[in-house]
GUKEMI-699689 format. One record per residue (C-alpha): residue number from 1; y, z, x; residue in one letter. Coordinates in steps of 0.25 Angstrom, whole numbers. Layout:
N
[rec NUM; [Y; Z; X]; "a"];
...
! end
This chain:
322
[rec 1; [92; -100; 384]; "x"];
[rec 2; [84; -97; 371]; "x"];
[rec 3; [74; -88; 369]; "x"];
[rec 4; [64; -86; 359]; "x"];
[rec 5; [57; -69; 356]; "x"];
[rec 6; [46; -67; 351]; "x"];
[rec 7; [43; -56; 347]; "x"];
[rec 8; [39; -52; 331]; "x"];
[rec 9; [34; -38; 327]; "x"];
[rec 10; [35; -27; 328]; "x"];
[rec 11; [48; -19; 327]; "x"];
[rec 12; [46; -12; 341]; "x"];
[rec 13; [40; -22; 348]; "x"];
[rec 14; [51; -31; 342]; "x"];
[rec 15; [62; -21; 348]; "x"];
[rec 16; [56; -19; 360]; "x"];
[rec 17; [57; -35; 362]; "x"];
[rec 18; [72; -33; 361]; "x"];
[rec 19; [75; -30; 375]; "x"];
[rec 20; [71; -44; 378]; "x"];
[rec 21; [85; -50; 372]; "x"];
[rec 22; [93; -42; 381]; "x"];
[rec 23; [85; -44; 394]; "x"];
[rec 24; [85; -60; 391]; "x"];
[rec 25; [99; -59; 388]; "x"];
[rec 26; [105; -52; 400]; "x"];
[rec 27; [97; -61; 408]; "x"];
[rec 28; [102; -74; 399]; "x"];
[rec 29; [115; -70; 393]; "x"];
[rec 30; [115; -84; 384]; "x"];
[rec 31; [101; -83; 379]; "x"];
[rec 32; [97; -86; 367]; "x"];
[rec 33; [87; -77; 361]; "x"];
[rec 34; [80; -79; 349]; "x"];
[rec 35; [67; -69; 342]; "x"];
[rec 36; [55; -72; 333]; "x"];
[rec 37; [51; -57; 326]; "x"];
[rec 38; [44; -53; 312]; "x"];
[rec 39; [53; -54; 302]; "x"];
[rec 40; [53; -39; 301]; "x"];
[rec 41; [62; -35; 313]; "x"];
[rec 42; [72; -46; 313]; "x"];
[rec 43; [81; -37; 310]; "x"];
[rec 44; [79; -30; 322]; "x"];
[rec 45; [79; -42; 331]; "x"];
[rec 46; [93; -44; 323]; "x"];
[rec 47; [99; -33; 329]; "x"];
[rec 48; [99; -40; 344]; "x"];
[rec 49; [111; -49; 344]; "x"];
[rec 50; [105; -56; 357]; "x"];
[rec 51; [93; -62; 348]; "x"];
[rec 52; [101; -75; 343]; "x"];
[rec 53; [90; -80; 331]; "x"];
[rec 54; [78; -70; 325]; "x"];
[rec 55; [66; -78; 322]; "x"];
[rec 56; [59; -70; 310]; "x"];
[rec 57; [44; -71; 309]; "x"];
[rec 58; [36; -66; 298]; "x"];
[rec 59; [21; -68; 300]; "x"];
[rec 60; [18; -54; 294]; "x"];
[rec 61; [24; -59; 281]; "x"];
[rec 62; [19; -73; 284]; "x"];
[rec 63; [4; -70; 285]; "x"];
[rec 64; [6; -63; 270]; "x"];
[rec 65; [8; -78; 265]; "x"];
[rec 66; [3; -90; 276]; "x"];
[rec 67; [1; -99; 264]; "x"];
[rec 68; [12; -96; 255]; "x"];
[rec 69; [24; -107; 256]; "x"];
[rec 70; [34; -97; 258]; "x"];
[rec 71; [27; -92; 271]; "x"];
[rec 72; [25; -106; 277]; "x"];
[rec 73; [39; -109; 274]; "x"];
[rec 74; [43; -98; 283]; "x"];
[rec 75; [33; -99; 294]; "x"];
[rec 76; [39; -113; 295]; "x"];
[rec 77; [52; -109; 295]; "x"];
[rec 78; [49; -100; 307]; "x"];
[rec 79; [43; -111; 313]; "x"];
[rec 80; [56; -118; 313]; "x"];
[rec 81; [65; -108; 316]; "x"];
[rec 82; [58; -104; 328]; "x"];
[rec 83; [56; -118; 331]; "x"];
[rec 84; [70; -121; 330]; "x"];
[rec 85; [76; -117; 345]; "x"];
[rec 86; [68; -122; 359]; "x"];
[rec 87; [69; -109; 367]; "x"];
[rec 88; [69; -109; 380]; "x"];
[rec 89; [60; -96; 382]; "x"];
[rec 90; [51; -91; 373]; "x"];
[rec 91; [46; -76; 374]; "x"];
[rec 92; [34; -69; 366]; "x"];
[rec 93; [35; -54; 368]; "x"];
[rec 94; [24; -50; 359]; "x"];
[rec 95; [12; -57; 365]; "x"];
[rec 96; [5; -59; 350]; "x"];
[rec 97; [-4; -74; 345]; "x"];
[rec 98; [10; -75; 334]; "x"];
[rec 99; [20; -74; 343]; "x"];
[rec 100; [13; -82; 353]; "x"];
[rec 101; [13; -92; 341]; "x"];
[rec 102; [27; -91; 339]; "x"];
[rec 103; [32; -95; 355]; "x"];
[rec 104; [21; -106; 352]; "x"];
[rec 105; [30; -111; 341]; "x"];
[rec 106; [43; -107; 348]; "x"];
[rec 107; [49; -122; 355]; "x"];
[rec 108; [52; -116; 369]; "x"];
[rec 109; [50; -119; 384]; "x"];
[rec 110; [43; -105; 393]; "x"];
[rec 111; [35; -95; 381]; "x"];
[rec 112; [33; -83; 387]; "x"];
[rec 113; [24; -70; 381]; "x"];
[rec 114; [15; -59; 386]; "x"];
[rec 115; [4; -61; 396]; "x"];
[rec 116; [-2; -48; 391]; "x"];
[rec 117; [-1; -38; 379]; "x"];
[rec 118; [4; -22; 384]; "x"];
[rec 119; [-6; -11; 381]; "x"];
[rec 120; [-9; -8; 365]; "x"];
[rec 121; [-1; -21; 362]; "x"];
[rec 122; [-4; -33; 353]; "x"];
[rec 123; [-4; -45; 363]; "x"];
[rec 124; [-12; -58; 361]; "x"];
[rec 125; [-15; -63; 373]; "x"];
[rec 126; [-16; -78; 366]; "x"];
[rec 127; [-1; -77; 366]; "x"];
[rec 128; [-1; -82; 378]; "x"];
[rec 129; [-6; -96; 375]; "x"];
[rec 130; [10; -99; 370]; "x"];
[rec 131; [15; -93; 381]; "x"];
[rec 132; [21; -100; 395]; "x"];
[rec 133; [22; -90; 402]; "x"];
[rec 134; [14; -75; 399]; "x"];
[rec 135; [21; -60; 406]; "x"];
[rec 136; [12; -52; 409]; "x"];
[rec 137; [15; -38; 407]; "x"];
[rec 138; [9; -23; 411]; "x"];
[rec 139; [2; -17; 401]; "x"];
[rec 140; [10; -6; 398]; "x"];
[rec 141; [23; -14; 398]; "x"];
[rec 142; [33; -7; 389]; "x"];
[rec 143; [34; -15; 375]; "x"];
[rec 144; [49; -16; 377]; "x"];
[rec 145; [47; -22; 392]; "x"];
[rec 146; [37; -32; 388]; "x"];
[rec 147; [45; -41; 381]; "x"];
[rec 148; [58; -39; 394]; "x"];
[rec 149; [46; -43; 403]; "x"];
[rec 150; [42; -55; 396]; "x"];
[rec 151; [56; -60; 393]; "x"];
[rec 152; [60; -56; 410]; "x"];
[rec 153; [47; -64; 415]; "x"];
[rec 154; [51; -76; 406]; "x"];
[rec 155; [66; -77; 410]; "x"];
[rec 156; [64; -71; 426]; "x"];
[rec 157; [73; -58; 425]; "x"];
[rec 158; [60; -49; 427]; "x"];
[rec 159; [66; -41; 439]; "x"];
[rec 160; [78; -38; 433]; "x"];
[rec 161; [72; -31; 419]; "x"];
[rec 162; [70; -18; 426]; "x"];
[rec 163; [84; -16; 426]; "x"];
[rec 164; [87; -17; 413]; "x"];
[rec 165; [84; -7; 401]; "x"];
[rec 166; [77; -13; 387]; "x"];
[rec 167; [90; -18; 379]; "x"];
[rec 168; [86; -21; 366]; "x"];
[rec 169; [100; -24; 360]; "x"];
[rec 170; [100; -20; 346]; "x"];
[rec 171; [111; -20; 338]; "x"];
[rec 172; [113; -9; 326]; "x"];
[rec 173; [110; -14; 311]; "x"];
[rec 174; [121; -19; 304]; "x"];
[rec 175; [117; -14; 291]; "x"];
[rec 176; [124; -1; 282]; "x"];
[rec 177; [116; 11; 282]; "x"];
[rec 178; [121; 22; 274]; "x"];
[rec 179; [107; 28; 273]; "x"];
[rec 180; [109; 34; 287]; "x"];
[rec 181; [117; 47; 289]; "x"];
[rec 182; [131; 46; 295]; "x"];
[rec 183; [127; 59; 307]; "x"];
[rec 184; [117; 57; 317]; "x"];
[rec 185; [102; 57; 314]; "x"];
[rec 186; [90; 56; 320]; "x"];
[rec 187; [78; 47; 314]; "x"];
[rec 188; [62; 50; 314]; "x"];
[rec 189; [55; 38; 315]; "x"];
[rec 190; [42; 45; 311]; "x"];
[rec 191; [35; 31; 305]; "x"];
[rec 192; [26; 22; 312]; "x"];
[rec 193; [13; 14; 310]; "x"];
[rec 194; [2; 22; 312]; "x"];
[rec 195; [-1; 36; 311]; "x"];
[rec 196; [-4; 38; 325]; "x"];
[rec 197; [10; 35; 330]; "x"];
[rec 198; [16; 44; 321]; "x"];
[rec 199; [20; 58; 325]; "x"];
[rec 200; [17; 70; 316]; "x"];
[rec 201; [24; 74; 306]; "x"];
[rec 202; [24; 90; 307]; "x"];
[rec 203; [32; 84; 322]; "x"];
[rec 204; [42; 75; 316]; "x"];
[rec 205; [44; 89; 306]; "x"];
[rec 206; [47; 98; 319]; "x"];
[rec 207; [56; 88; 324]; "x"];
[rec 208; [65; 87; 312]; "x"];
[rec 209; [67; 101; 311]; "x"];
[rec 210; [71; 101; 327]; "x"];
[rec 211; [82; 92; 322]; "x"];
[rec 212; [85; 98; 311]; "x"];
[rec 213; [100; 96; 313]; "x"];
[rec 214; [98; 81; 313]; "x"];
[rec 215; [98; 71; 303]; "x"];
[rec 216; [84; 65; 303]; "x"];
[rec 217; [81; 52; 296]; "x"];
[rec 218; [67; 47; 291]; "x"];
[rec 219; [62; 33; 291]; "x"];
[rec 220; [51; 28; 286]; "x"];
[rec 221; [45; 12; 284]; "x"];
[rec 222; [34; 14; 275]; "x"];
[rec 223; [29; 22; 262]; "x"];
[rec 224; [21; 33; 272]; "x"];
[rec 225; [35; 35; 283]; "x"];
[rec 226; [42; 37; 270]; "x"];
[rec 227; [32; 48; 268]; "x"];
[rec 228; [31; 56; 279]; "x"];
[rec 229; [47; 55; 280]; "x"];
[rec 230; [47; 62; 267]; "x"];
[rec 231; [38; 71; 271]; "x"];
[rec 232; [45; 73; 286]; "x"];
[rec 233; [58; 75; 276]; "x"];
[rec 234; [52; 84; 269]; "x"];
[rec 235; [51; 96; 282]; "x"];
[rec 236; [65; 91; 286]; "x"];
[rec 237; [77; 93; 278]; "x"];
[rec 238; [86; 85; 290]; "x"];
[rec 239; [78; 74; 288]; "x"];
[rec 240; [80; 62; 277]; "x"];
[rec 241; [71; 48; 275]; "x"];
[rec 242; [77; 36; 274]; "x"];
[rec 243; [77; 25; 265]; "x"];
[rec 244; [67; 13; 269]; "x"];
[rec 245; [76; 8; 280]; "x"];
[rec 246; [75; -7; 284]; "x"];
[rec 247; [72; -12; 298]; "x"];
[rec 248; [88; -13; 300]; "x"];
[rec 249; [91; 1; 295]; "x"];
[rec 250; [80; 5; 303]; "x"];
[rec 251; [85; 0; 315]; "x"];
[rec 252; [98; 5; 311]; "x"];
[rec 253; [93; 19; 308]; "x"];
[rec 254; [88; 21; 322]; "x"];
[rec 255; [99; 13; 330]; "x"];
[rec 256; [110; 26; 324]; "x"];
[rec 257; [100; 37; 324]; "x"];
[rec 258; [105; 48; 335]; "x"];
[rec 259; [91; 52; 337]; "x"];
[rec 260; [77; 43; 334]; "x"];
[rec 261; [64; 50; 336]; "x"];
[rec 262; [52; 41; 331]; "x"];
[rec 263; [35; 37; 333]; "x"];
[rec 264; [33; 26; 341]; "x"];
[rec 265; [39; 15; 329]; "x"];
[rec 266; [49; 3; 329]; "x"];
[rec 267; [61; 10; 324]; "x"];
[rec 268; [60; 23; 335]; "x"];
[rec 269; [60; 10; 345]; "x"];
[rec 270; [71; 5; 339]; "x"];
[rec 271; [81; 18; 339]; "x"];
[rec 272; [76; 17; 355]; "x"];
[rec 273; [81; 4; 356]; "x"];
[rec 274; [94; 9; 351]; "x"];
[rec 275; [93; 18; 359]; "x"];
[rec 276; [95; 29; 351]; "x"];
[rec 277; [90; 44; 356]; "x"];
[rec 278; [76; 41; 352]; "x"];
[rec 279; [63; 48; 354]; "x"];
[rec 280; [52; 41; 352]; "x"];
[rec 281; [36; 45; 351]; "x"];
[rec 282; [25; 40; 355]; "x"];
[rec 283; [11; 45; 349]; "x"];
[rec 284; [2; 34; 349]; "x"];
[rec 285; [7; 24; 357]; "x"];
[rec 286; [11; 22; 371]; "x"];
[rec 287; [23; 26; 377]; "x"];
[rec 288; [23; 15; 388]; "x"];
[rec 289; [25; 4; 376]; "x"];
[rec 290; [38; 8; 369]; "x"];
[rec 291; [43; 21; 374]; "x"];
[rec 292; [61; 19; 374]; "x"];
[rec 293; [61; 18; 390]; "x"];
[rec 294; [77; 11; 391]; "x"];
[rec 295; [85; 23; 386]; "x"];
[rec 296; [86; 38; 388]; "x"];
[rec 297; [87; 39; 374]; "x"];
[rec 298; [74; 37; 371]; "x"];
[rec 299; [63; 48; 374]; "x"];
[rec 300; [49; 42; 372]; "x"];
[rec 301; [38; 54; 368]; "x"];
[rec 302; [23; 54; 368]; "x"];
[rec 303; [14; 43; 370]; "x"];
[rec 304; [1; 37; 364]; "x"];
[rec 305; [-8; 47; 359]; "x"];
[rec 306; [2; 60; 365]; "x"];
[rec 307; [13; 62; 354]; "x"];
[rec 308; [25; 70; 359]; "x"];
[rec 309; [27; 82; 353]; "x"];
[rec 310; [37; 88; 345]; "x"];
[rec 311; [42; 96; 357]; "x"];
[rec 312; [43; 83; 364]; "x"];
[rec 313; [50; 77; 354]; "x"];
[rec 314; [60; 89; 352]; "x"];
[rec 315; [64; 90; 366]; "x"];
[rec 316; [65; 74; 367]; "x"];
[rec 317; [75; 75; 354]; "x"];
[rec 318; [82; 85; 361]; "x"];
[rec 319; [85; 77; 374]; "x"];
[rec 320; [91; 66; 367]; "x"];
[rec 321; [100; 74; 357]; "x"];
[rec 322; [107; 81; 370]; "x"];
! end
């Protein structure tokens, strides 16, 4: 059986999507699972040895230059690729007009997608019209859960999902790092889009001096993260920023961290995926949509519009350091 994913941007909802392999797998041991994803997190999608072909799209790039050659050239060449296997299932996990367009495209028999977009989500109901068959699914369906659902519905193993915890699969990066420190360490992941998610810095501060007998490790994507790294470095002599890391060493940087504590942000999703001793904080988003629910390693803190505090965060630390 072949199967075609789609699922694009962003990082987190791109992991959350992973659990999806391993289900359709232990269900189909033999099948053949494919993935369309923005060119940005193939590297991600890479580290999931059950995904057999990675399908990059780059319609944020592409949009840049629609009438250059170079762009046609490669929209065509996507057109081929994708067109190049008849699949037998085609699922569309995102719920949005482009990936819609992209089962349209797709040669395949059943094209299955969402019914309805969660709470807070970016769903386009006209999605639909490319669609065989449409789930529906509550709400306040977990982002992770979504996805299992829509793939279970689509192949008949929907009573059975219950009993099995998100699997996501990922392999560690092959790469050399001999940026990251040879004894344990833990990692702020203090960066995120928008300042509402963000949790301030006079906290992050307290909590570094608590740890003070830890390594702590600074990332940072942009020119303001590097920033307020600095400036976080700057009240803690235990901790050191990092170099611009790419997606790889990012992903590598949270899979061997012993301890992760980060916003609501891709790369704390990931270190859960791992499932590494992670903390992760909510502050203006909700809980129910990504909290790390399939491992005791996980503590999830906060919620939208009630940010933990740094008591809470201490104690939390403390649990998974025992």
């Amino acid at each position: 059986m072949k199967v075609l994913l789609i699922r694009v941007s962003s990082l987190g909802d791109v992991l959350h999507n992973m659990p999806v392999v391993a289900d359709i797998r232990r269900h189909f041991p033999h099948a053949q699972i494919d993935w369309v994803v923005e060119e940005a997190y193939v590297d991600l999608v890479r580290l999931n040895p059950q995904v057999r072909k990675i399908i990059p799209f780059a319609l944020r790039r592409w949009r840049k230059g629609l009438f250059s050659a170079k762009v046609r050239a490669e929209m065509a060449a996507f057109k081929k690729l994708l067109q190049s296997e008849t699949y037998d299932l085609i699922l569309d996990t995102q719920g949005l007009l482009k990936t819609g367009v992209i089962m349209g495209l797709a040669h395949g028999g059943a094209k299955v997608g969402l019914a309805n977009g969660t709470a807070g989500s970016g769903y386009e109901a006209i999605s639909r019209i490319f669609h065989t068959l449409s789930v529906p699914v509550d709400v306040h369906t977990h982002a992770v859960l979504r996805g299992r659902l829509v793939a279970a519905r689509a192949l008949g193993y929907t009573d059975s999902l219950a009993q099995f915890p998100a699997e996501f699969g990922l392999t560690a990066p092959a790469i050399n790092a001999a940026w990251l420190p040879t004894e344990n360490y833990t990692v702020f992941f203090h960066g995120t889009a928008g300042a509402s998610k963000k949790w301030p810095a006079h906290d992050w501060i307290s909590l570094g001096r608590h740890l003070a007998d830890q390594t702590i490790l600074l990332a940072w994507g942009n020119s303001s993260e590097l920033l307020e790294a600095e400036q976080l470095a700057a009240h803690l002599p235990n901790a050191r920023v990092l170099p611009r890391l790419s997606m790889p060493e990012a992903i590598l940087l949270a899979q061997r961290a012993s301890l992760v504590i980060g916003v609501d942000t891709g790369l704390t999703h990931i270190a859960a995926a791992f499932c590494r001793p992670t903390v992760e904080m909510y502050i203006a988003s909700p809980l129910w949509k990504t909290a790390g629910n399939w491992s005791d390693k996980i503590i999830n803190l906060g919620d939208q519009g009630a940010a933990p505090s740094v008591a809470e965060v201490i104690a939390a630390v403390d649990r998974l350091k025992v």
